[in-house]
N, CA, C and O atoms as CSV, one atom per row, in Angstrom:
chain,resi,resn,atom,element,x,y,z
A,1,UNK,N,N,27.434,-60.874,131.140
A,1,UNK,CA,C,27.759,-59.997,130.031
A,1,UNK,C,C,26.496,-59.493,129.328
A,1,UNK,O,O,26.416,-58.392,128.782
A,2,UNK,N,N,25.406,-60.506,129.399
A,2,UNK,CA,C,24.674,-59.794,128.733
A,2,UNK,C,C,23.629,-58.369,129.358
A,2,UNK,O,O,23.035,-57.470,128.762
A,3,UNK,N,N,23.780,-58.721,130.854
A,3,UNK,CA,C,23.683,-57.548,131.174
A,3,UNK,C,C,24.159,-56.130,131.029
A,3,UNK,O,O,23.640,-55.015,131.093
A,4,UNK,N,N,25.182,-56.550,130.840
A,4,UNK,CA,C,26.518,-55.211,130.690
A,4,UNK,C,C,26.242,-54.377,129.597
A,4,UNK,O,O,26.437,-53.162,129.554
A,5,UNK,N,N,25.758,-55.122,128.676
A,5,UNK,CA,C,25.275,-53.859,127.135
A,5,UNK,C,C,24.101,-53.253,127.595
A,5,UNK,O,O,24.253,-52.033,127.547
A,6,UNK,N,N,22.988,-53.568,128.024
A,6,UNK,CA,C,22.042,-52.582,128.409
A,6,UNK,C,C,22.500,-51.914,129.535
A,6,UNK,O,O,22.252,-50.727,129.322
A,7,UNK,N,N,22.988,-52.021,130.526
A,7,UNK,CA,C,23.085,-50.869,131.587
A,7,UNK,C,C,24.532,-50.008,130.723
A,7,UNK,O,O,24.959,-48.975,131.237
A,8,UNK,N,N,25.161,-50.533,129.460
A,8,UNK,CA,C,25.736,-49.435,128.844
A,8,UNK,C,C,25.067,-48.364,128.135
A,8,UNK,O,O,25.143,-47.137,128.200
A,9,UNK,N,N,24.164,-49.445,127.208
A,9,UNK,CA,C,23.270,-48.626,126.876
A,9,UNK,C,C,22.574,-47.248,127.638
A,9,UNK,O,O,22.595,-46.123,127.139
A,10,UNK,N,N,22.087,-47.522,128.677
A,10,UNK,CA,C,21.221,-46.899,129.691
A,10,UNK,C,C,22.089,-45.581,129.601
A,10,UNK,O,O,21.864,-44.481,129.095
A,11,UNK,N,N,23.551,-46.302,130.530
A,11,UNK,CA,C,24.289,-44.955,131.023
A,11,UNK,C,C,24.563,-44.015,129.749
A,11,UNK,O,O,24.770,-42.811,129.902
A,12,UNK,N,N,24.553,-44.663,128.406
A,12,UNK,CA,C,25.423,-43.668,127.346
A,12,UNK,C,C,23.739,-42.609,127.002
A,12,UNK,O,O,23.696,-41.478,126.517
A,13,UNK,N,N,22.688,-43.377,127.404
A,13,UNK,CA,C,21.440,-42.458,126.624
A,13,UNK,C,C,21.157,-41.212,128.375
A,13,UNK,O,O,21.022,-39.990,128.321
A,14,UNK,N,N,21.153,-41.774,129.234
A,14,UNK,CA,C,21.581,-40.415,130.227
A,14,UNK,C,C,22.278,-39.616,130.161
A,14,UNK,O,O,21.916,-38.448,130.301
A,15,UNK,N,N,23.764,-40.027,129.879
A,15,UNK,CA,C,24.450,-39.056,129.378
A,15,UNK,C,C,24.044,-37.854,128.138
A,15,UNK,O,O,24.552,-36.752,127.928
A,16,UNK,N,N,23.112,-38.447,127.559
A,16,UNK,CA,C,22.611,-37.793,126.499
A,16,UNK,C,C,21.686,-36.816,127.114
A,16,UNK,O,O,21.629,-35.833,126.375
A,17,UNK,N,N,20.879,-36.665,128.242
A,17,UNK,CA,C,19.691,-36.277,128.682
A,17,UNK,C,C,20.428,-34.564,128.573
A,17,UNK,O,O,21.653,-34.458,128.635
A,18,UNK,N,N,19.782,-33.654,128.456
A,18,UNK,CA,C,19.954,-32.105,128.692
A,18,UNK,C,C,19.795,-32.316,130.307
A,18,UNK,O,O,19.177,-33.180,130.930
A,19,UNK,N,N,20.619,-31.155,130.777
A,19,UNK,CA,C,20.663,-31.075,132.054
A,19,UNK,C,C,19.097,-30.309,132.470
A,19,UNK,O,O,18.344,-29.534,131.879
A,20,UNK,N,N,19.088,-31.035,133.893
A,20,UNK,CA,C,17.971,-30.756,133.932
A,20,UNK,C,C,17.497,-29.624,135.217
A,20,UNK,O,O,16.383,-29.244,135.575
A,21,UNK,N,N,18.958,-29.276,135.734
A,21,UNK,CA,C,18.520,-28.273,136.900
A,21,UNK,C,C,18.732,-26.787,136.415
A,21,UNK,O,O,19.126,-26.801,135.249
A,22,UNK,N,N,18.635,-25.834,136.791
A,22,UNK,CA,C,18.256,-24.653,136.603
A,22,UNK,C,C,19.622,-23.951,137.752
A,22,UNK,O,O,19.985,-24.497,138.794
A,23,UNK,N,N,20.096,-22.834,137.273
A,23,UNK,CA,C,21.467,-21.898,137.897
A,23,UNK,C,C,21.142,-22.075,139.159
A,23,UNK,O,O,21.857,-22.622,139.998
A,24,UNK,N,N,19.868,-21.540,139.366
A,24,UNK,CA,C,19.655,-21.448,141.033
A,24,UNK,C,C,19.572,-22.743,141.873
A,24,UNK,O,O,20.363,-22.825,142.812
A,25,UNK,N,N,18.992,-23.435,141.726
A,25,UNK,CA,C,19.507,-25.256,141.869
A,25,UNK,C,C,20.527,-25.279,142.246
A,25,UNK,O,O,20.826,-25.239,143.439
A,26,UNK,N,N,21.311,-25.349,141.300
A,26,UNK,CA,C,22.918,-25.702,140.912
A,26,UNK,C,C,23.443,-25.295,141.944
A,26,UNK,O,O,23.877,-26.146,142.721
A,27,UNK,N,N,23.589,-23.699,142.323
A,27,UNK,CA,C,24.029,-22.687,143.428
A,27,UNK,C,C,23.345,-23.111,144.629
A,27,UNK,O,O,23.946,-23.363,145.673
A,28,UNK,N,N,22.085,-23.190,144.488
A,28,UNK,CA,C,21.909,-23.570,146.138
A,28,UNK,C,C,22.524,-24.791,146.485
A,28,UNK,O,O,23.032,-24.927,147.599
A,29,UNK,N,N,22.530,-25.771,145.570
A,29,UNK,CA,C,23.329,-27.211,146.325
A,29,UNK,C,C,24.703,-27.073,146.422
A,29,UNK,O,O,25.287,-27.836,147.191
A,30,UNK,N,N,25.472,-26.080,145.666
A,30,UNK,CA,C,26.880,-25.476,146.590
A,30,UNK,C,C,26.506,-25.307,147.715
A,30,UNK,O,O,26.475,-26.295,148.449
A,31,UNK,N,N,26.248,-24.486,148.043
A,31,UNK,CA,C,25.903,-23.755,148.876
A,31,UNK,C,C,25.145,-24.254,150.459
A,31,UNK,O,O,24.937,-23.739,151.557
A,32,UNK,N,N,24.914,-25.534,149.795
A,32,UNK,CA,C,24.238,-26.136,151.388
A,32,UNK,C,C,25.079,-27.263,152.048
A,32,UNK,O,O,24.630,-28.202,152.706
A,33,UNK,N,N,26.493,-26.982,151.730
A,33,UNK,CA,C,26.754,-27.337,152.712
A,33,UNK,C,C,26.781,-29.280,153.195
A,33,UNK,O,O,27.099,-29.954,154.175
A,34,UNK,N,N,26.250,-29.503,151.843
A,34,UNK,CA,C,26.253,-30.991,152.033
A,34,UNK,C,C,25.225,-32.030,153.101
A,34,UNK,O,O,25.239,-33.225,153.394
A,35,UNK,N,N,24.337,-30.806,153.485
A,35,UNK,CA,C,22.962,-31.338,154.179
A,35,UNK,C,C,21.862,-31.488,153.336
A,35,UNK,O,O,21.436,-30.759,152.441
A,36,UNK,N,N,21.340,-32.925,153.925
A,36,UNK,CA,C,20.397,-33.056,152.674
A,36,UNK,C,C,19.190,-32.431,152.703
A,36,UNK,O,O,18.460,-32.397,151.713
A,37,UNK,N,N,18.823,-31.773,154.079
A,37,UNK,CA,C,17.553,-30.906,154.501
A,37,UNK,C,C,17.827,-29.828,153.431
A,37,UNK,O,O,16.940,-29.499,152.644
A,38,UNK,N,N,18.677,-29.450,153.413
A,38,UNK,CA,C,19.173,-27.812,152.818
A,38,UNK,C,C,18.911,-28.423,151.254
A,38,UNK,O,O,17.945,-28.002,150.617
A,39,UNK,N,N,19.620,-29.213,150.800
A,39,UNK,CA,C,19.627,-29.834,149.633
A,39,UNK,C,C,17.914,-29.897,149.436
A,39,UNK,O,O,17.411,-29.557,148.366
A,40,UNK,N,N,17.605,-30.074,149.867
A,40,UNK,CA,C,16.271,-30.615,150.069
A,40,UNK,C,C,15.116,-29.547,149.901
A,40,UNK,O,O,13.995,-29.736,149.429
A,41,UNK,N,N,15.648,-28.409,150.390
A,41,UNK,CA,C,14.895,-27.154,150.329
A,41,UNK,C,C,15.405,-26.235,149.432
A,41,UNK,O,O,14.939,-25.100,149.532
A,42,UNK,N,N,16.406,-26.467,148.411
A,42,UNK,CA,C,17.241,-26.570,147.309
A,42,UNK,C,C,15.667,-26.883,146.378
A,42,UNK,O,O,14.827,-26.066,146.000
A,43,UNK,N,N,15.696,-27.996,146.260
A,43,UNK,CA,C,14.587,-28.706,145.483
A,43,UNK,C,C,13.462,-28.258,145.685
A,43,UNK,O,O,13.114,-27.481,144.797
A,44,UNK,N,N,12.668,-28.425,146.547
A,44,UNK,CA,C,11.838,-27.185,146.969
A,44,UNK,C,C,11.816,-26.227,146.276
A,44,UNK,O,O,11.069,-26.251,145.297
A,45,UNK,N,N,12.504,-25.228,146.504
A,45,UNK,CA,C,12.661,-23.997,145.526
A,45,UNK,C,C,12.718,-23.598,144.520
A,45,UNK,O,O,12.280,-22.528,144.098
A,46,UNK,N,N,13.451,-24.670,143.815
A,46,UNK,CA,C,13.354,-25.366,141.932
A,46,UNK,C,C,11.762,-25.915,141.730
A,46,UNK,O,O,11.256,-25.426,140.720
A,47,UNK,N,N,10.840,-26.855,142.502
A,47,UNK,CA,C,9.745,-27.018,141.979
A,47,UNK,C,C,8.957,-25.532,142.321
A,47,UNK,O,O,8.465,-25.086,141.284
A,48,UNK,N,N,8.758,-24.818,143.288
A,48,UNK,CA,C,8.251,-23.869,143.408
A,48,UNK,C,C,8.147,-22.545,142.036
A,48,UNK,O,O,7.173,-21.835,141.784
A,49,UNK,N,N,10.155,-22.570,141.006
A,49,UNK,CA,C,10.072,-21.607,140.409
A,49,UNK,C,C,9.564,-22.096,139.161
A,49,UNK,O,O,9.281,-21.353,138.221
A,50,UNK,N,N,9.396,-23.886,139.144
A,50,UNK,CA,C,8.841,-24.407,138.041
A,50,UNK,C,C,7.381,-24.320,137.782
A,50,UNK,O,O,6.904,-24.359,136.648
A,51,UNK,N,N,6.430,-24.154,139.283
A,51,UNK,CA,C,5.533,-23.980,139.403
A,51,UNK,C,C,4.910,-22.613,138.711
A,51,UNK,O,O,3.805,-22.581,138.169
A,52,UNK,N,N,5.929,-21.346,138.838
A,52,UNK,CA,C,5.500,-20.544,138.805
A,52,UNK,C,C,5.539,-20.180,137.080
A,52,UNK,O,O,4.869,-19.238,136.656
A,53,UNK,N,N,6.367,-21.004,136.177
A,53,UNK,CA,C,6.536,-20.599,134.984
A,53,UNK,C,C,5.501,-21.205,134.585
A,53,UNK,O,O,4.938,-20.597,133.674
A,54,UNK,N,N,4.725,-22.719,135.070
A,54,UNK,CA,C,4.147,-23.283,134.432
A,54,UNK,C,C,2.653,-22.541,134.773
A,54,UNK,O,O,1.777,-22.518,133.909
A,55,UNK,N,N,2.460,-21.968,136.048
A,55,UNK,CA,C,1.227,-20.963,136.298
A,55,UNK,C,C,1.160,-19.704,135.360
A,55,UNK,O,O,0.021,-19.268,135.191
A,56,UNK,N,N,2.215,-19.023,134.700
A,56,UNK,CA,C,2.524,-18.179,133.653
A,56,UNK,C,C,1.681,-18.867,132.486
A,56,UNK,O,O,0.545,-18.556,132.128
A,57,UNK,N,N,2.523,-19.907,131.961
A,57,UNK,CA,C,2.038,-20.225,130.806
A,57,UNK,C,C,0.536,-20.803,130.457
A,57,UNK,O,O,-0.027,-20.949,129.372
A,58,UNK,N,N,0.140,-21.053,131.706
A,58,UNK,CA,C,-1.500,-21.737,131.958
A,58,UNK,C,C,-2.455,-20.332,131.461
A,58,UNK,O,O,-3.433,-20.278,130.715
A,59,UNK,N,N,-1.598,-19.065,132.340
A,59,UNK,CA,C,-2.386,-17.960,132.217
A,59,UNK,C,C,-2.595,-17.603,130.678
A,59,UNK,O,O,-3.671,-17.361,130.133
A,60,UNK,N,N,-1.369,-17.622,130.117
A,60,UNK,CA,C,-0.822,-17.058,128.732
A,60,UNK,C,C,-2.202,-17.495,127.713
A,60,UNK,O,O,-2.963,-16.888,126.959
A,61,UNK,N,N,-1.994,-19.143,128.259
A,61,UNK,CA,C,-2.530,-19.708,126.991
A,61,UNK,C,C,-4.381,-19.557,127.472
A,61,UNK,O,O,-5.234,-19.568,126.585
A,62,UNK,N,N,-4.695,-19.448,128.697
A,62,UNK,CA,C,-6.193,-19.591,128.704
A,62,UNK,C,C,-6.690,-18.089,127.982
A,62,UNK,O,O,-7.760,-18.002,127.379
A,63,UNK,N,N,-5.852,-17.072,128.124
A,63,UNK,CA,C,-5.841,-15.865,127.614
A,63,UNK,C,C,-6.002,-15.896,126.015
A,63,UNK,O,O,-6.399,-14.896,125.415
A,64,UNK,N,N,-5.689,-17.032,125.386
A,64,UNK,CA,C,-5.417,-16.918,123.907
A,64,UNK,C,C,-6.348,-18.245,123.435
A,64,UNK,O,O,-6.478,-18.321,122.214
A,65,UNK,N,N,-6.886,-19.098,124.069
A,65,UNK,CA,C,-7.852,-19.880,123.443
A,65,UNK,C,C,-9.147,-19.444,123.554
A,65,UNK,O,O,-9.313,-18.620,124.453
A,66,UNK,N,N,-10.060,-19.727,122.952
A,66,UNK,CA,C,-11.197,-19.699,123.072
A,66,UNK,C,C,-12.429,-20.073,123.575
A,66,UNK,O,O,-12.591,-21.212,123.137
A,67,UNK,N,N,-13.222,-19.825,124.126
A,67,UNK,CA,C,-13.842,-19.803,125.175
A,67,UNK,C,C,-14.507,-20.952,125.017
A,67,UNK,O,O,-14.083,-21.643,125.943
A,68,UNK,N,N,-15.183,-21.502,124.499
A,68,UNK,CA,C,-15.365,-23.360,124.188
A,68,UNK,C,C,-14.438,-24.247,124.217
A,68,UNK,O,O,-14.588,-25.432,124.512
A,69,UNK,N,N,-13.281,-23.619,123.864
A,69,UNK,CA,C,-11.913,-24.574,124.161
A,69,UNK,C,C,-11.305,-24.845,125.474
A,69,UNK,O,O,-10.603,-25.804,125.795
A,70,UNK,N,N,-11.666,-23.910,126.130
A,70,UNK,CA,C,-11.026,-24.134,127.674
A,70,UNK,C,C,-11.480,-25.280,128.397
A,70,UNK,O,O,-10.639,-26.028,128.896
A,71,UNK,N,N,-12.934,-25.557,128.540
A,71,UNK,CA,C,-12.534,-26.897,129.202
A,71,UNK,C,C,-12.100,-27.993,128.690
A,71,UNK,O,O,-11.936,-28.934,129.467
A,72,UNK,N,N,-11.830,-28.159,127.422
A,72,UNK,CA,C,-10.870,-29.112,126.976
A,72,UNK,C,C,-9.715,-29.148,127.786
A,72,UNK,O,O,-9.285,-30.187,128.286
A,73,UNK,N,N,-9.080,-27.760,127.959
A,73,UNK,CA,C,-7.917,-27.523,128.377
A,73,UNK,C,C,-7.905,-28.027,130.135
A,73,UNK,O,O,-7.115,-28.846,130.605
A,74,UNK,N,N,-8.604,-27.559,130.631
A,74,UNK,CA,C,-8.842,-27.501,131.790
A,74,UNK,C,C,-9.102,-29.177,132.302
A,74,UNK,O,O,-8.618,-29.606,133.349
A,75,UNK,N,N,-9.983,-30.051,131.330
A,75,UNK,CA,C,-9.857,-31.272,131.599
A,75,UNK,C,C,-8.743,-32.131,131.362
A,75,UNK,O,O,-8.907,-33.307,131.686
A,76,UNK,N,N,-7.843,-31.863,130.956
A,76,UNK,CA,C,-6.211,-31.925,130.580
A,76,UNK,C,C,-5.494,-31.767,131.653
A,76,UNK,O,O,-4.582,-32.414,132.167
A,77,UNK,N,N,-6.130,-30.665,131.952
A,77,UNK,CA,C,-4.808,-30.061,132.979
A,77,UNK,C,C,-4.865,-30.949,134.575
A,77,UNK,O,O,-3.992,-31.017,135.440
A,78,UNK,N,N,-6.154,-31.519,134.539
A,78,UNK,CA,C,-6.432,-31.813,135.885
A,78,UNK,C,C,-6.302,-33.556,135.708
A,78,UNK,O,O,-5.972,-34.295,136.636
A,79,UNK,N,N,-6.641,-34.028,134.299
A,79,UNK,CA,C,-5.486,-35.348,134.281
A,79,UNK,C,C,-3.884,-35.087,134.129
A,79,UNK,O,O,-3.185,-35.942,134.673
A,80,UNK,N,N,-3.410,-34.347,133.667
A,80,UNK,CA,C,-2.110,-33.941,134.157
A,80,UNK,C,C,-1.672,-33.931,135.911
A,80,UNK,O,O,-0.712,-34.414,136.511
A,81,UNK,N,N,-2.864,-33.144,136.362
A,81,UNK,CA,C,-1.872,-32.718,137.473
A,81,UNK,C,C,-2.585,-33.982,138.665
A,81,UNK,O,O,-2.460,-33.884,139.886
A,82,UNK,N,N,-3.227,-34.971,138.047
A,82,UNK,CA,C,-3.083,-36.449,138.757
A,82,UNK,C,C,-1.811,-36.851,138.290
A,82,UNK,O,O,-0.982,-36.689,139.185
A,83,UNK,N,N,-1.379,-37.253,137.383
A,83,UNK,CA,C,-0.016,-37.816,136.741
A,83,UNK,C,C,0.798,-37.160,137.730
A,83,UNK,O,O,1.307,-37.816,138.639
A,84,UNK,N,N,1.007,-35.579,137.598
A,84,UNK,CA,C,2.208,-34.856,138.438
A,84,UNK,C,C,2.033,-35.612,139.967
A,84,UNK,O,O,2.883,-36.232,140.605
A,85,UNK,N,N,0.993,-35.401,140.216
A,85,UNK,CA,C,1.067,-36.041,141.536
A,85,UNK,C,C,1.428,-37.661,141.742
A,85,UNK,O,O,1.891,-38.137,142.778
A,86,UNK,N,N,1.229,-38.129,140.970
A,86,UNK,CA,C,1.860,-39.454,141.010
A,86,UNK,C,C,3.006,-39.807,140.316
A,86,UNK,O,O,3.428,-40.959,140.211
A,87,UNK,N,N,3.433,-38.959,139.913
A,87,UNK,CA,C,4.692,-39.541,139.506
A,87,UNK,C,C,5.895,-39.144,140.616
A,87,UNK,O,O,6.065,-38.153,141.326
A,88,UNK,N,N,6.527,-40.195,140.454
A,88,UNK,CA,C,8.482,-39.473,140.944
A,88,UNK,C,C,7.951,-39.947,142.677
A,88,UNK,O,O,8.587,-39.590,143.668
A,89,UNK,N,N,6.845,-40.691,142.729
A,89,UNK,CA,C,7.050,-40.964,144.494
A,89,UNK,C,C,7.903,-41.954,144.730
A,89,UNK,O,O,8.529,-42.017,145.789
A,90,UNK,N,N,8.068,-43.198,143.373
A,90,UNK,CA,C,8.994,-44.249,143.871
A,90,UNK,C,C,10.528,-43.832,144.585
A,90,UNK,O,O,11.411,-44.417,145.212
A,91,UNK,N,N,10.290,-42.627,144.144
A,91,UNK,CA,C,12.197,-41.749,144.587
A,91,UNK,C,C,11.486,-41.683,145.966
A,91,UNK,O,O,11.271,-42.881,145.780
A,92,UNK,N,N,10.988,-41.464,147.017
A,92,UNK,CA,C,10.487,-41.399,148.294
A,92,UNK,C,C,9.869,-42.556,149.151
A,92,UNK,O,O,9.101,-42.463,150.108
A,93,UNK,N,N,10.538,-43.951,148.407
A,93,UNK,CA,C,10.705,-44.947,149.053
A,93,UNK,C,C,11.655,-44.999,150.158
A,93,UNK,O,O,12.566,-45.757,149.828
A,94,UNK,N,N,11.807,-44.607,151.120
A,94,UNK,CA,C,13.128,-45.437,152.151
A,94,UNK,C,C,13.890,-46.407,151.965
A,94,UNK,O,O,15.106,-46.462,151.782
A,95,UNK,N,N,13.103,-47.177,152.023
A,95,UNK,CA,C,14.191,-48.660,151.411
A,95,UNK,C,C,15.317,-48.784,150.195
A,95,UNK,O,O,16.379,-49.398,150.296
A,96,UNK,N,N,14.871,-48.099,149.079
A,96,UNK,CA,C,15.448,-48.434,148.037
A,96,UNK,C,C,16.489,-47.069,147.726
A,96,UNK,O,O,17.661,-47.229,147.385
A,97,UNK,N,N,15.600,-45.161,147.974
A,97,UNK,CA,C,16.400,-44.410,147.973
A,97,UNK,C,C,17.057,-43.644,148.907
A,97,UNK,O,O,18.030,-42.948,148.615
A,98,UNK,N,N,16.390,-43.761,150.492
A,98,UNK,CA,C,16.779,-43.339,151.464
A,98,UNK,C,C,16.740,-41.534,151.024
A,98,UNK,O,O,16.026,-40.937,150.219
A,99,UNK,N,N,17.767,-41.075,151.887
A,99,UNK,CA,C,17.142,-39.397,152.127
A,99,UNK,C,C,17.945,-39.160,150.777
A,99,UNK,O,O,17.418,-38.166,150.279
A,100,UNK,N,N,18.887,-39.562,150.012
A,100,UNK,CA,C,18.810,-38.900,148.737
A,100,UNK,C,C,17.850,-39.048,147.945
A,100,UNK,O,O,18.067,-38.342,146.960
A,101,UNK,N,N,16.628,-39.753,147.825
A,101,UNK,CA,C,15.527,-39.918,146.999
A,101,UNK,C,C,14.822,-39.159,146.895
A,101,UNK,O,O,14.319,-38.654,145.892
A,102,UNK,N,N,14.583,-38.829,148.808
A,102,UNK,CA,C,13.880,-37.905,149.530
A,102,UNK,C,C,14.175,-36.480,148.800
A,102,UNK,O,O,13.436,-35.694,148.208
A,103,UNK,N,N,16.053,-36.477,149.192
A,103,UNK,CA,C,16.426,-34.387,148.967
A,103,UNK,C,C,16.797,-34.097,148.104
A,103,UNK,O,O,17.150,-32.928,147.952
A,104,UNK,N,N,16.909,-35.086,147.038
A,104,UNK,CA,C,17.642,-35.195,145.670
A,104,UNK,C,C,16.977,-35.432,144.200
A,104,UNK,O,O,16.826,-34.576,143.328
A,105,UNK,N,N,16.570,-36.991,144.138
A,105,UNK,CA,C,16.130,-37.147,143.245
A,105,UNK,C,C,14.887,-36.849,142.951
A,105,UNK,O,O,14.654,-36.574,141.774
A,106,UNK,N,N,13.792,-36.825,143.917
A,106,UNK,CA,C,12.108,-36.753,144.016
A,106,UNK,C,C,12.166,-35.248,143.646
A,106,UNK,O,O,11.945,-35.003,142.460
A,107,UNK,N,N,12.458,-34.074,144.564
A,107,UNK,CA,C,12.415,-32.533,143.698
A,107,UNK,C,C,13.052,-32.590,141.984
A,107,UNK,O,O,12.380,-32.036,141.114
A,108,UNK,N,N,14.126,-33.161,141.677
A,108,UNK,CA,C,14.403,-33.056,140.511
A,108,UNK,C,C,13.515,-33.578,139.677
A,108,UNK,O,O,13.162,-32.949,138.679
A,109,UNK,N,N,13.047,-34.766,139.962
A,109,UNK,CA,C,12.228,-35.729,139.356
A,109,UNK,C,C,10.411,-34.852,138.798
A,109,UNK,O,O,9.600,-34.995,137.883
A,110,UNK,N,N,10.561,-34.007,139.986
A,110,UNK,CA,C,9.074,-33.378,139.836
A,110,UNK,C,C,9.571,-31.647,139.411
A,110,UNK,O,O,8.723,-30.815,139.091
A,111,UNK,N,N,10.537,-31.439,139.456
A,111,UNK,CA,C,10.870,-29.986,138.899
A,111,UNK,C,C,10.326,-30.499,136.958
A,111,UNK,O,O,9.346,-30.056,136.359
A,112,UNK,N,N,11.382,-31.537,136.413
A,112,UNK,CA,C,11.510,-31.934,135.584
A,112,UNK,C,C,9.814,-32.066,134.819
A,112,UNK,O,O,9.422,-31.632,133.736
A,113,UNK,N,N,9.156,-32.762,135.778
A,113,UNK,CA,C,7.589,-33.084,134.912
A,113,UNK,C,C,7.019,-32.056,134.736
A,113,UNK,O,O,6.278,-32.160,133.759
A,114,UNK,N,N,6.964,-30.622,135.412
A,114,UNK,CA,C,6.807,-29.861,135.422
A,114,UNK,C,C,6.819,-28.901,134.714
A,114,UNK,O,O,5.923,-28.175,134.283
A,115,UNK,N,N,8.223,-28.919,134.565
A,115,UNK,CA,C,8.893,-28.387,133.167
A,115,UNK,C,C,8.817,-28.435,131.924
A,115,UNK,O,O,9.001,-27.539,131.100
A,116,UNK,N,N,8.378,-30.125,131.704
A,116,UNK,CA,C,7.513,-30.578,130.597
A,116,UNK,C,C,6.194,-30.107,130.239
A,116,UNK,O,O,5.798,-29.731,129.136
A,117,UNK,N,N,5.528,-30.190,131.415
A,117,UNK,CA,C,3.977,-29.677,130.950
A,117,UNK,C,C,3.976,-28.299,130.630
A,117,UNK,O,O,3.104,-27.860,129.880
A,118,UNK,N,N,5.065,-27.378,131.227
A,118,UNK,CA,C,4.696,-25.650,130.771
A,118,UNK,C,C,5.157,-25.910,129.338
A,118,UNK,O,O,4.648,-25.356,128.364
A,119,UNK,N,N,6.122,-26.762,129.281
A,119,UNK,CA,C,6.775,-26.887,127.522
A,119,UNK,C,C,5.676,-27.047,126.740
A,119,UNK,O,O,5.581,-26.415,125.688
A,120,UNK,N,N,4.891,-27.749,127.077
A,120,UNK,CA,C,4.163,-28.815,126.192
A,120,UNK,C,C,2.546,-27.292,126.089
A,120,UNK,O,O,1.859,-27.014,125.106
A,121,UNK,N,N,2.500,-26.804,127.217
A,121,UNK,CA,C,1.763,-25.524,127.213
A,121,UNK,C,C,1.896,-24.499,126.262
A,121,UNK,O,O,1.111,-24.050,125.427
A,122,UNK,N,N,3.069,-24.219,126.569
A,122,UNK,CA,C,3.825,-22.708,125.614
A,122,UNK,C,C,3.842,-23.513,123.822
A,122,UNK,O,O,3.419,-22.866,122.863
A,123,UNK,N,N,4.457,-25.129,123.640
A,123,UNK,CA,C,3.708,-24.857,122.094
A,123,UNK,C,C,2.303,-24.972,121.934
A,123,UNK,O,O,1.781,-24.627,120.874
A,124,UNK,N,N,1.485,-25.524,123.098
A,124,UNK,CA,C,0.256,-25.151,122.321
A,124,UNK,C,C,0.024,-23.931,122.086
A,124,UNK,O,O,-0.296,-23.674,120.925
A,125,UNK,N,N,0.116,-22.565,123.263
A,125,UNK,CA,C,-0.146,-21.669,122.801
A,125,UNK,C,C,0.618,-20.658,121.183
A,125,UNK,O,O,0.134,-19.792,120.455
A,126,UNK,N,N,1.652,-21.195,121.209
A,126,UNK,CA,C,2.242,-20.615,119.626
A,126,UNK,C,C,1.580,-21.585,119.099
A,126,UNK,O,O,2.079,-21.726,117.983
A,127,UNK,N,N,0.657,-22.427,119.251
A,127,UNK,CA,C,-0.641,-22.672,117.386
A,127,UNK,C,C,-1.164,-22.012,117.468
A,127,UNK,O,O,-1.306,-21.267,116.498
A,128,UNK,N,N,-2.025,-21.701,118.962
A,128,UNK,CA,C,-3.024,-20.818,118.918
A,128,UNK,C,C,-3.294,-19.199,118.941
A,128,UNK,O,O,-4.353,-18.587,118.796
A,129,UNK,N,N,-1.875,-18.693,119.189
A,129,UNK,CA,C,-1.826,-17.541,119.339
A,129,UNK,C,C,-1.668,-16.652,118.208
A,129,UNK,O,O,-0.670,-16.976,117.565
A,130,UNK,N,N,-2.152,-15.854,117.818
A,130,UNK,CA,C,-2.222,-15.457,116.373
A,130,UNK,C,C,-0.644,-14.612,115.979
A,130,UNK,O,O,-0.091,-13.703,116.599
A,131,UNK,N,N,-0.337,-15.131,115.057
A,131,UNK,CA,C,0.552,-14.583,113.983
A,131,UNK,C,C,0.920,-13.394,114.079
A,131,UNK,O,O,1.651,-12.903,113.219
């Protein structure tokens, strides 16, 4: 029993989480058919369009800081994108998640961090961007 309140816990604060896939996601995993390759290249396609908002907002903001400030930024970005790279591999264990870890959870897992850092981008640039 005393297990039972924290994995309630757990499930009621997931439930809480904002969804985290994007229309086109959503539609492609209709859409495939219930293969996890397809599923898989589903995910794929979600980190790719996450990639591309978060390459937007990199641009936005190097455009609007100042020119002594950038390698601050730039040394950020490249401990960030060690983190990105290490995170979300435990989902690409075999043993524990098998090919849903693989076509499922690991793209979501890294769409998601992704998503965070352009977030975390776009408010820096509304401090810095003038009024």
């Amino acid at each position: 029993m005393r297990l039972a309140l924290p994995l309630i816990v757990l499930a009621l604060q997931l439930l809480a989480l904002p969804a985290r896939a994007d229309d086109a996601y959503d539609a492609c995993l209709r859409e495939a058919d219930a293969s996890m390759r397809e599923m898989g290249d589903c995910g794929g396609a979600w980190i790719e369009r996450e990639d591309a908002r978060l390459n937007a907002a990199w641009q936005a903001l190097l455009a609007e800081l100042p020119e002594e400030s950038q390698p601050m930024l730039r040394d950020e970005q490249r401990a960030w994108l060690t983190y990105r790279d290490r995170t979300c591999l435990f989902y690409l264990d075999p043993a524990t998640y098998g090919s849903i870890g693989r076509h499922l959870s690991y793209p979501s897992c890294r769409a998601f961090v992704i998503a965070q850092r352009t977030q975390a981008l776009n408010e820096i640039l509304v401090s810095v961007a003038p009024q």
